[in-house]
PDB file with SEQRES, HELIX, SHEET and CRYST1 records, atoms N, CA, C and O in Angstrom:
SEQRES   1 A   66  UNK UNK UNK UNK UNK UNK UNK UNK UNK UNK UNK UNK UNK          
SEQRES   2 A   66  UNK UNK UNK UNK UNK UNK UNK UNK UNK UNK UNK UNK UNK          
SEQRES   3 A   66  UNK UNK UNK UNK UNK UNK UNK UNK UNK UNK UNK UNK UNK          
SEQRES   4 A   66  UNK UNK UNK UNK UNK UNK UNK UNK UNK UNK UNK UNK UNK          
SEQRES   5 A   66  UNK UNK UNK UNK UNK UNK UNK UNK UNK UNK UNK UNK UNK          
SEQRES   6 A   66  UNK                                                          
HELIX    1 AA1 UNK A    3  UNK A    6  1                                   4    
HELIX    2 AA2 UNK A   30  UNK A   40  1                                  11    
HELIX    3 AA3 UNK A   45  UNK A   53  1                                   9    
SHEET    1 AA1 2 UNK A  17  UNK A  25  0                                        
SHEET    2 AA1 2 UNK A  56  UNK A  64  1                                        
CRYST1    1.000    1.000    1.000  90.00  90.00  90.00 P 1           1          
ATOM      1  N   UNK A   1       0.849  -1.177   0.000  1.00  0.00           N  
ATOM      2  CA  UNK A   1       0.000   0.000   0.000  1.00  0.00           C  
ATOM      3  C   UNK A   1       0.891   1.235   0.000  1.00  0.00           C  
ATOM      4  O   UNK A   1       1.556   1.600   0.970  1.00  0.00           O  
ATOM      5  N   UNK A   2       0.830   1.956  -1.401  1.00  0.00           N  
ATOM      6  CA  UNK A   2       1.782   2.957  -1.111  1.00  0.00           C  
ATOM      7  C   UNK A   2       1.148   4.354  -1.122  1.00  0.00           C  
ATOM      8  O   UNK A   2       1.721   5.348  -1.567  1.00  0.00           O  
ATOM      9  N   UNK A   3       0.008   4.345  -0.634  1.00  0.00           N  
ATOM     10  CA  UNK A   3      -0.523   5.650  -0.504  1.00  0.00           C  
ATOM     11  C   UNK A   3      -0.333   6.945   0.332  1.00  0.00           C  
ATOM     12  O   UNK A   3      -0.488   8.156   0.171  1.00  0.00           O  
ATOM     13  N   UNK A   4       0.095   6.064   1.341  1.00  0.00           N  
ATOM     14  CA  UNK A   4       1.611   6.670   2.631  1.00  0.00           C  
ATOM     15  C   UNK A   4       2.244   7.596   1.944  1.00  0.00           C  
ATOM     16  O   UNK A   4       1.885   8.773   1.984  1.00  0.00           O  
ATOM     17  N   UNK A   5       3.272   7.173   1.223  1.00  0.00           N  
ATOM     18  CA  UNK A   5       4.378   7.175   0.418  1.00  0.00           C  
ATOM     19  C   UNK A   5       3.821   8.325  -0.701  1.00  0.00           C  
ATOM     20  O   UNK A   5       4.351   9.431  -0.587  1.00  0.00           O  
ATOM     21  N   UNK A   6       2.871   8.181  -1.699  1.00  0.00           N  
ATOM     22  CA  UNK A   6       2.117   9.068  -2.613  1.00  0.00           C  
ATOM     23  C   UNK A   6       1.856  10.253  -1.915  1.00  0.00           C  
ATOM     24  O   UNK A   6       2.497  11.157  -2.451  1.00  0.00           O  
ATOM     25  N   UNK A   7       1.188  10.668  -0.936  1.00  0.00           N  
ATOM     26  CA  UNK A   7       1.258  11.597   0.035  1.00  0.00           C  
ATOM     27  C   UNK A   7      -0.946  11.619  -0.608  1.00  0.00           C  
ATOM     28  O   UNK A   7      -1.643  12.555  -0.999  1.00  0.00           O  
ATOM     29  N   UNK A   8      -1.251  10.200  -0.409  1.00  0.00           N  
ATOM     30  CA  UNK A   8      -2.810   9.753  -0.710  1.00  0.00           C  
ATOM     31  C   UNK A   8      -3.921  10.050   0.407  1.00  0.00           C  
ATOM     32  O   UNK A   8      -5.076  10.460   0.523  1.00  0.00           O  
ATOM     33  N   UNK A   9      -2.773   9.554   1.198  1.00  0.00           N  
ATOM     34  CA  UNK A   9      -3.687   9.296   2.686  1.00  0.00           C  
ATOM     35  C   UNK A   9      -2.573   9.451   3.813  1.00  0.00           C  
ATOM     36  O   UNK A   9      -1.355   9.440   3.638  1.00  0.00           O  
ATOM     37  N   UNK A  10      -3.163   9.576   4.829  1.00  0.00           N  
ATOM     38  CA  UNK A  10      -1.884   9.782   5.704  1.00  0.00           C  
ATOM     39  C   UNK A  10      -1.212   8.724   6.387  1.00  0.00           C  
ATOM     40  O   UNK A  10      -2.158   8.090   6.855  1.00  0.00           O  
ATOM     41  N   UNK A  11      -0.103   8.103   6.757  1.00  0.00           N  
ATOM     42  CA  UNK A  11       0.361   7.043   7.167  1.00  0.00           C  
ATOM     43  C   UNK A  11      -0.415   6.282   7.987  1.00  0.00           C  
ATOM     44  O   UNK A  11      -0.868   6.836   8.989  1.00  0.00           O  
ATOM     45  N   UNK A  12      -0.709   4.971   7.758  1.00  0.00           N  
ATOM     46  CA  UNK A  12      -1.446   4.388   8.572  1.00  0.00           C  
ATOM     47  C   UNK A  12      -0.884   3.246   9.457  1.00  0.00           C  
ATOM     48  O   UNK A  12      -0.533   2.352   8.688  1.00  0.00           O  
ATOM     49  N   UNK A  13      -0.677   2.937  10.580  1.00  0.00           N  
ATOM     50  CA  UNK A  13      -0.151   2.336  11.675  1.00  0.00           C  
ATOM     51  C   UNK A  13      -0.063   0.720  10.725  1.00  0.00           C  
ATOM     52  O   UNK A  13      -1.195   0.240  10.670  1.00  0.00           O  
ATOM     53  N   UNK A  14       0.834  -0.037  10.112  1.00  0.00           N  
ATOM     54  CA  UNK A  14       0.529  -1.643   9.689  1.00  0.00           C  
ATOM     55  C   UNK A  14       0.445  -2.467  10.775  1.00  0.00           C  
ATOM     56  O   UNK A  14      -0.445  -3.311  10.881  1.00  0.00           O  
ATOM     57  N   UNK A  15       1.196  -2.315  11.492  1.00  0.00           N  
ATOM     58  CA  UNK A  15       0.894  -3.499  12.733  1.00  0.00           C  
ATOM     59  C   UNK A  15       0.310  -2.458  14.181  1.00  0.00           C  
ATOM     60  O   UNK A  15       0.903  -1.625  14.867  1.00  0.00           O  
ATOM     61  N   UNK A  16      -1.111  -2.987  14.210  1.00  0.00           N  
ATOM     62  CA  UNK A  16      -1.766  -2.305  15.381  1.00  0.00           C  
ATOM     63  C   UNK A  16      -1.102  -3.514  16.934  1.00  0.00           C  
ATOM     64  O   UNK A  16      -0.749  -3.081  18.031  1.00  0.00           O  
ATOM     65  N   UNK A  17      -1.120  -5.057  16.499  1.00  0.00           N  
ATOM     66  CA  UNK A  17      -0.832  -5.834  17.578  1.00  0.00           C  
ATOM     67  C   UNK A  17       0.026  -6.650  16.704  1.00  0.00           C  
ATOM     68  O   UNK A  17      -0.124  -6.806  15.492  1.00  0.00           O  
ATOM     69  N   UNK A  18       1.327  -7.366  17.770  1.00  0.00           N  
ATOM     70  CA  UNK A  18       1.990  -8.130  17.331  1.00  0.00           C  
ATOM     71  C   UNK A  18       1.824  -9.334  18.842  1.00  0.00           C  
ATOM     72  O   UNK A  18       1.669  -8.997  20.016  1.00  0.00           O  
ATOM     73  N   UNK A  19       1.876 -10.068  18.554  1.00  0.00           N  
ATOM     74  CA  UNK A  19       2.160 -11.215  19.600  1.00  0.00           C  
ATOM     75  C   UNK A  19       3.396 -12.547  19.581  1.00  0.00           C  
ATOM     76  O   UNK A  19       3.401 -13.495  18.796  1.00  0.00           O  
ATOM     77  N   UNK A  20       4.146 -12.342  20.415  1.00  0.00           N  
ATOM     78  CA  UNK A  20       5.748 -12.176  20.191  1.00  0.00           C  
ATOM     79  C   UNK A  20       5.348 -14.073  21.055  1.00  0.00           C  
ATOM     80  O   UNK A  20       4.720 -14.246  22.099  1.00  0.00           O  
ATOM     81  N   UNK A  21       5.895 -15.039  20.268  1.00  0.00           N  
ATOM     82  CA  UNK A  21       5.957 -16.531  21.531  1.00  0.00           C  
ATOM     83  C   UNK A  21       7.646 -16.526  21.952  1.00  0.00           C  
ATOM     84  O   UNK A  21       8.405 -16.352  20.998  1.00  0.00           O  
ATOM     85  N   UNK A  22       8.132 -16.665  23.006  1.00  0.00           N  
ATOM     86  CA  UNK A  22       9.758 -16.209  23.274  1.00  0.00           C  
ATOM     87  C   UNK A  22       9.913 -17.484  24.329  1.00  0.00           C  
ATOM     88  O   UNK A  22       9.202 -17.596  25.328  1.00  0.00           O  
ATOM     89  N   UNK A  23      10.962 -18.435  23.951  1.00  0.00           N  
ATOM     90  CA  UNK A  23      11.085 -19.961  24.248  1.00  0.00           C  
ATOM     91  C   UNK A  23      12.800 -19.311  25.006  1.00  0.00           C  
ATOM     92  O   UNK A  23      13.831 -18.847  24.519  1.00  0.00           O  
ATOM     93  N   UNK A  24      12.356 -19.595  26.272  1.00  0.00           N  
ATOM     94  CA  UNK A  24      13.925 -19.490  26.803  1.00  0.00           C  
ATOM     95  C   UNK A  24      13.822 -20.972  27.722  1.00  0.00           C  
ATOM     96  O   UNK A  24      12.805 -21.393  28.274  1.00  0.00           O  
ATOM     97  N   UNK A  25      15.333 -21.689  27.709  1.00  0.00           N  
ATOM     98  CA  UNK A  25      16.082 -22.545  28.115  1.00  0.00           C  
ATOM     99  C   UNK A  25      16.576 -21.783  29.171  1.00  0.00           C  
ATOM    100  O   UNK A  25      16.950 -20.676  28.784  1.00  0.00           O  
ATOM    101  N   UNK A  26      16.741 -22.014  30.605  1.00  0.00           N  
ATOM    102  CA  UNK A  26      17.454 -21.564  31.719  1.00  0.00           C  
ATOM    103  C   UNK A  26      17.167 -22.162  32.725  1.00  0.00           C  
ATOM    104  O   UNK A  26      16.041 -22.650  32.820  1.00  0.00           O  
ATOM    105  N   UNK A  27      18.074 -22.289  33.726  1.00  0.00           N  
ATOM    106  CA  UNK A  27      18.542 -22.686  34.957  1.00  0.00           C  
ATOM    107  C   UNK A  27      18.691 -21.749  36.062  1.00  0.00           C  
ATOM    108  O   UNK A  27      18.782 -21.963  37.271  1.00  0.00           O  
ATOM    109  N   UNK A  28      18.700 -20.284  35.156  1.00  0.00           N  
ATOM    110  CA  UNK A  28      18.170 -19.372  36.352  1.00  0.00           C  
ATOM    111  C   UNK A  28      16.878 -19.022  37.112  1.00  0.00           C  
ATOM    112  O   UNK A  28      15.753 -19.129  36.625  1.00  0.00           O  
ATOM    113  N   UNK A  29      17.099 -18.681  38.102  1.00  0.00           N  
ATOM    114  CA  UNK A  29      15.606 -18.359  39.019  1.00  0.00           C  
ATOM    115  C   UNK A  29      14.957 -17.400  38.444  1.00  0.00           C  
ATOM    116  O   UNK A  29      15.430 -16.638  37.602  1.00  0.00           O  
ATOM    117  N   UNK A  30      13.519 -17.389  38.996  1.00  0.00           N  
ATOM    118  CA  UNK A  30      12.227 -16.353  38.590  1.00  0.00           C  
ATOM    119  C   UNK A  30      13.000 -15.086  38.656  1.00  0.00           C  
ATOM    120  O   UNK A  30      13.017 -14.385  37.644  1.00  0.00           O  
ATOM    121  N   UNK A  31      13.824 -14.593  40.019  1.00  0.00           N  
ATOM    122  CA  UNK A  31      13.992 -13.253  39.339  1.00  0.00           C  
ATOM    123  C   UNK A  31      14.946 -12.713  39.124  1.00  0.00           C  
ATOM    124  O   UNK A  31      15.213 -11.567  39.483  1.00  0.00           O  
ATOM    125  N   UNK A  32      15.926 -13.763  38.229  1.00  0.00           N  
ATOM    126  CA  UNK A  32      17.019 -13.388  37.208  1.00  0.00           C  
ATOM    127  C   UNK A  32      16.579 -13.340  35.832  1.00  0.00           C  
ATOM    128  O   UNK A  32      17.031 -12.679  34.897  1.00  0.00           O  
ATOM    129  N   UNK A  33      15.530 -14.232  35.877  1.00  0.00           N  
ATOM    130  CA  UNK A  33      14.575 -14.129  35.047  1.00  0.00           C  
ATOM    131  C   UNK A  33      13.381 -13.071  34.381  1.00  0.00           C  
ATOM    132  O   UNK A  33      13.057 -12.929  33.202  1.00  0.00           O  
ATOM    133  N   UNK A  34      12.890 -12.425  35.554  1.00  0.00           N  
ATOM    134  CA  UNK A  34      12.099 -11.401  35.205  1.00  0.00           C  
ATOM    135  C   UNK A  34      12.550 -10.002  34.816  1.00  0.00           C  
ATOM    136  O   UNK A  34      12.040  -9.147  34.092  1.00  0.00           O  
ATOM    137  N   UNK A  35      14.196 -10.062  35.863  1.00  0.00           N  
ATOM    138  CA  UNK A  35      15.033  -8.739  35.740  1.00  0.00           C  
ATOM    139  C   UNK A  35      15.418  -8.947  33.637  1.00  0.00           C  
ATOM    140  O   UNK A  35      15.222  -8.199  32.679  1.00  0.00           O  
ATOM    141  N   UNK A  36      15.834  -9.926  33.741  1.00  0.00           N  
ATOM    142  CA  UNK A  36      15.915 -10.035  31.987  1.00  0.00           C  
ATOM    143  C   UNK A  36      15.233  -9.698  31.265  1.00  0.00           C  
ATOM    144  O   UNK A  36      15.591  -8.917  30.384  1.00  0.00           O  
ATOM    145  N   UNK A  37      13.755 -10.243  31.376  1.00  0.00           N  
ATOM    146  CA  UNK A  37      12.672  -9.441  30.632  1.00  0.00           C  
ATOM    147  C   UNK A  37      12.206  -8.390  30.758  1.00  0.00           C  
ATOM    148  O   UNK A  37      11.355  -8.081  29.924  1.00  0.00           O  
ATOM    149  N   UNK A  38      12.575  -7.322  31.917  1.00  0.00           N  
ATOM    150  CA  UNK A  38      12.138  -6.398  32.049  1.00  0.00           C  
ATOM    151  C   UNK A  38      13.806  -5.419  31.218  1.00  0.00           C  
ATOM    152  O   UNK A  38      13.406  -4.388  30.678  1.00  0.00           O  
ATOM    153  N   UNK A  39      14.991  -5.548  31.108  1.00  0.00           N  
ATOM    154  CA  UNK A  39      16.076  -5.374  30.345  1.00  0.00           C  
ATOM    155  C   UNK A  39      15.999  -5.186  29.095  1.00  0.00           C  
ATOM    156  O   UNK A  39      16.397  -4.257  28.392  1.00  0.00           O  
ATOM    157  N   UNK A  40      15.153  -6.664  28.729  1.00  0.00           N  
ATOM    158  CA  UNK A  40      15.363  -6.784  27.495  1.00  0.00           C  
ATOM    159  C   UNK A  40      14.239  -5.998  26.268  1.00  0.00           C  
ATOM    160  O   UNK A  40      14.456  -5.616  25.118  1.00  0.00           O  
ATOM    161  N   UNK A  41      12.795  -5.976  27.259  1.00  0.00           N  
ATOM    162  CA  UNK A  41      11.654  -4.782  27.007  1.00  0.00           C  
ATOM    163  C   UNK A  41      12.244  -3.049  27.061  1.00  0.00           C  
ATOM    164  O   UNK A  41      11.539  -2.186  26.536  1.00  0.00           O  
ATOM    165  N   UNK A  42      13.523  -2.679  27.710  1.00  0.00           N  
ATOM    166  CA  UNK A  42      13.700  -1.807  27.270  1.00  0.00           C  
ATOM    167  C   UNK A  42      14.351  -1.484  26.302  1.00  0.00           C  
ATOM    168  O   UNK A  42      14.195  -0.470  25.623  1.00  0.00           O  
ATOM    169  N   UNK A  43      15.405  -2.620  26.118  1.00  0.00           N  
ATOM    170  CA  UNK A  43      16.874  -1.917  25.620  1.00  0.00           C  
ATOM    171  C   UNK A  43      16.232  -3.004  23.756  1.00  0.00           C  
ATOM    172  O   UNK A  43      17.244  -3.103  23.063  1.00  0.00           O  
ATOM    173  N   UNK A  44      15.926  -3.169  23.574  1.00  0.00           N  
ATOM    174  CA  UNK A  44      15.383  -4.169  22.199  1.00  0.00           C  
ATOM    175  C   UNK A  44      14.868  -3.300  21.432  1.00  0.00           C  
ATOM    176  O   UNK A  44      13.838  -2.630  21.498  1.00  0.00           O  
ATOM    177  N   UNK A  45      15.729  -3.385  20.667  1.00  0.00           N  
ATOM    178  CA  UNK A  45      15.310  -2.060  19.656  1.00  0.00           C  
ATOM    179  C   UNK A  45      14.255  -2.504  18.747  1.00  0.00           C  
ATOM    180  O   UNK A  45      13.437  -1.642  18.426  1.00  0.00           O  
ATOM    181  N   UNK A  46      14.106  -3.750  18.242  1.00  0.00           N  
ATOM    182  CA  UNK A  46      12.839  -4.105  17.547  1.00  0.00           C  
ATOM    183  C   UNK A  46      11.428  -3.535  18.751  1.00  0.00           C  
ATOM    184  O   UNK A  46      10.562  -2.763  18.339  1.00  0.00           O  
ATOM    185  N   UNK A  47      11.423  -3.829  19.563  1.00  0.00           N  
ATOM    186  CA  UNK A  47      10.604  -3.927  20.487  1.00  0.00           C  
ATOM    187  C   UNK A  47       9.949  -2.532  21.080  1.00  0.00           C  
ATOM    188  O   UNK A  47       8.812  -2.139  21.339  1.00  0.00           O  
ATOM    189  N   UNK A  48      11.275  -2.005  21.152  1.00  0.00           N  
ATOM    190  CA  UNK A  48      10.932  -0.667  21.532  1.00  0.00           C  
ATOM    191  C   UNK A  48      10.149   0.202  19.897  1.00  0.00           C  
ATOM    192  O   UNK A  48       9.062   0.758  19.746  1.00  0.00           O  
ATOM    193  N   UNK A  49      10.979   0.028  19.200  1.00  0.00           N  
ATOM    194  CA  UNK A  49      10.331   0.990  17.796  1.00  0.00           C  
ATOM    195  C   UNK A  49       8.914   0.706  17.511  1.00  0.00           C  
ATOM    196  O   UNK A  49       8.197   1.657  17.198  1.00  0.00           O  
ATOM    197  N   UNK A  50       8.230  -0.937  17.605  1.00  0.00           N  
ATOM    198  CA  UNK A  50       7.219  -1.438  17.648  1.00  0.00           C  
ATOM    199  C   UNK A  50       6.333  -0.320  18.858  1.00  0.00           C  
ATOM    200  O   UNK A  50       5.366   0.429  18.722  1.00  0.00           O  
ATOM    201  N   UNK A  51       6.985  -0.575  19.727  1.00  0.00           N  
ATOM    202  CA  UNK A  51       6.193   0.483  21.268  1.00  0.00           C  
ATOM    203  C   UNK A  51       5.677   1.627  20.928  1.00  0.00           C  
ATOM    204  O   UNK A  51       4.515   2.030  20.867  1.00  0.00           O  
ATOM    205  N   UNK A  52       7.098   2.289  20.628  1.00  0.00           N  
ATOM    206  CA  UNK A  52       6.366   3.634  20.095  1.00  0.00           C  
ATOM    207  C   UNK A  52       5.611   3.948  18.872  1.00  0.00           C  
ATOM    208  O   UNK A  52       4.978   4.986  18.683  1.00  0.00           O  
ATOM    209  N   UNK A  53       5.726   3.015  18.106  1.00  0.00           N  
ATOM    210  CA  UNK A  53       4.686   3.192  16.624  1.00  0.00           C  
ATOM    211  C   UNK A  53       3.504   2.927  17.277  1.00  0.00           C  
ATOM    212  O   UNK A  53       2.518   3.203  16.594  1.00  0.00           O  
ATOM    213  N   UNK A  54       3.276   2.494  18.346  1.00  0.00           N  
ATOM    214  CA  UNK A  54       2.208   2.545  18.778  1.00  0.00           C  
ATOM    215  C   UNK A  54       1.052   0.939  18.640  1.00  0.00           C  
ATOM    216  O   UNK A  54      -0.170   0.819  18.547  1.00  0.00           O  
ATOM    217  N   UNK A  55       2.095   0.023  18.685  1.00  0.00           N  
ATOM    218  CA  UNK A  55       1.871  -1.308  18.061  1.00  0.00           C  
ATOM    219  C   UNK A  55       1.497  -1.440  19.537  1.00  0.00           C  
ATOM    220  O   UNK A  55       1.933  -0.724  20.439  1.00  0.00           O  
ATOM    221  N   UNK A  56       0.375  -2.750  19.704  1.00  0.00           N  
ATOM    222  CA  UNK A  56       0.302  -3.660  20.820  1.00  0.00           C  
ATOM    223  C   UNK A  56       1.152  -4.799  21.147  1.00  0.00           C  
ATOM    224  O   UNK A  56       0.637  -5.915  21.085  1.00  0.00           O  
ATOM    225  N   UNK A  57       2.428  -4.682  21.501  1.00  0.00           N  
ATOM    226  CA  UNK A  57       2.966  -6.091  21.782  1.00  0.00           C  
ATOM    227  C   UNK A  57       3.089  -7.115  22.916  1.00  0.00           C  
ATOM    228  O   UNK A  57       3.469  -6.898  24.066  1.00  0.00           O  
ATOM    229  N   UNK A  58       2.615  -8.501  22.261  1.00  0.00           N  
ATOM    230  CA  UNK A  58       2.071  -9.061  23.532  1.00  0.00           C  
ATOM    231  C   UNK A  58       3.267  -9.833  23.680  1.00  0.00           C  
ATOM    232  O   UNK A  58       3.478 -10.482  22.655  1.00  0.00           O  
ATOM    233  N   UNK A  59       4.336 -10.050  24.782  1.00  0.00           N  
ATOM    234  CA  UNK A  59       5.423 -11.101  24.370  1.00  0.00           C  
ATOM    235  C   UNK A  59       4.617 -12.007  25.542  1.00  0.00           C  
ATOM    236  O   UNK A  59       4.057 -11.535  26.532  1.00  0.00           O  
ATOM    237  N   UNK A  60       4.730 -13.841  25.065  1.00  0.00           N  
ATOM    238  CA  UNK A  60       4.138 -14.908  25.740  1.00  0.00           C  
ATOM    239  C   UNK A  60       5.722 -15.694  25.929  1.00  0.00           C  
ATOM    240  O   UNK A  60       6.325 -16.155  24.961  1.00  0.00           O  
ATOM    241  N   UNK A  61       6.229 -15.745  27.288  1.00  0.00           N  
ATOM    242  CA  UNK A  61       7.231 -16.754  27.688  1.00  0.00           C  
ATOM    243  C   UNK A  61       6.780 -17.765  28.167  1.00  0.00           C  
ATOM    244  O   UNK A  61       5.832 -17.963  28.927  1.00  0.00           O  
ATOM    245  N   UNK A  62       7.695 -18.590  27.563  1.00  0.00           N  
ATOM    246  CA  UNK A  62       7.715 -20.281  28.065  1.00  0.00           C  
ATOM    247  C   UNK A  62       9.102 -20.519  28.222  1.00  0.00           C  
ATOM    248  O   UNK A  62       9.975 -20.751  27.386  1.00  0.00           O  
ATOM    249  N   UNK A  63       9.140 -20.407  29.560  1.00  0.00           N  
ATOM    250  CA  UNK A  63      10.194 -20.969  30.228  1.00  0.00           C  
ATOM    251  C   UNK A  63      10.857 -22.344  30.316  1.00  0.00           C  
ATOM    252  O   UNK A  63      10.083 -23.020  30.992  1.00  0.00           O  
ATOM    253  N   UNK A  64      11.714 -22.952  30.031  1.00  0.00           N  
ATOM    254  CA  UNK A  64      11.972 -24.226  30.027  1.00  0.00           C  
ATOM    255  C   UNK A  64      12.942 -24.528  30.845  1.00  0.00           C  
ATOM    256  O   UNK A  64      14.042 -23.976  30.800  1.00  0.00           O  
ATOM    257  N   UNK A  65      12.575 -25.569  31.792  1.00  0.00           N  
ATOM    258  CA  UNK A  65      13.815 -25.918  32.402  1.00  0.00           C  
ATOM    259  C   UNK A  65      15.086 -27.382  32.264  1.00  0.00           C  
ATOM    260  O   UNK A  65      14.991 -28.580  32.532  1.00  0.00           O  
ATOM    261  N   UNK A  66      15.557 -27.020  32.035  1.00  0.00           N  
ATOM    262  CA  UNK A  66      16.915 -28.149  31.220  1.00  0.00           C  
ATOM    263  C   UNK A  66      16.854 -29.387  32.756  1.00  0.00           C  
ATOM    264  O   UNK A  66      17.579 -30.381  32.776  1.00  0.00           O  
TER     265      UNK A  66                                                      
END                                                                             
């Protein structure tokens, strides 16, 4: 859709929600664990640019233990 781009219509948001499945392997505890995901929600630049475009992102962990 390049109507964005044409200057047709005004940019329109493509991804309103994304829903992220994130498979981690670890042996660390819940909250070496949570401190990570809360790290990795800031500093993730996919993640963050998604944020502010104003996308819904849902990340679903499944933790696995070895």
């Amino acid at each position: 859709d390049r109507r964005g781009v044409t200057f047709e219509q005004e940019g329109i948001m493509p991804f309103p929600e994304i829903e992220v499945n994130i498979d981690l392997t670890t042996k660390d505890d819940e909250e070496k664990i949570e401190g990570m995901k809360t790290l990795l929600s800031k500093h993730c630049p996919i993640s963050t640019l998604l944020r502010h475009a104003g996308t819904n992102l849902t990340e679903n962990w499944n933790i696995i233990r070895p």
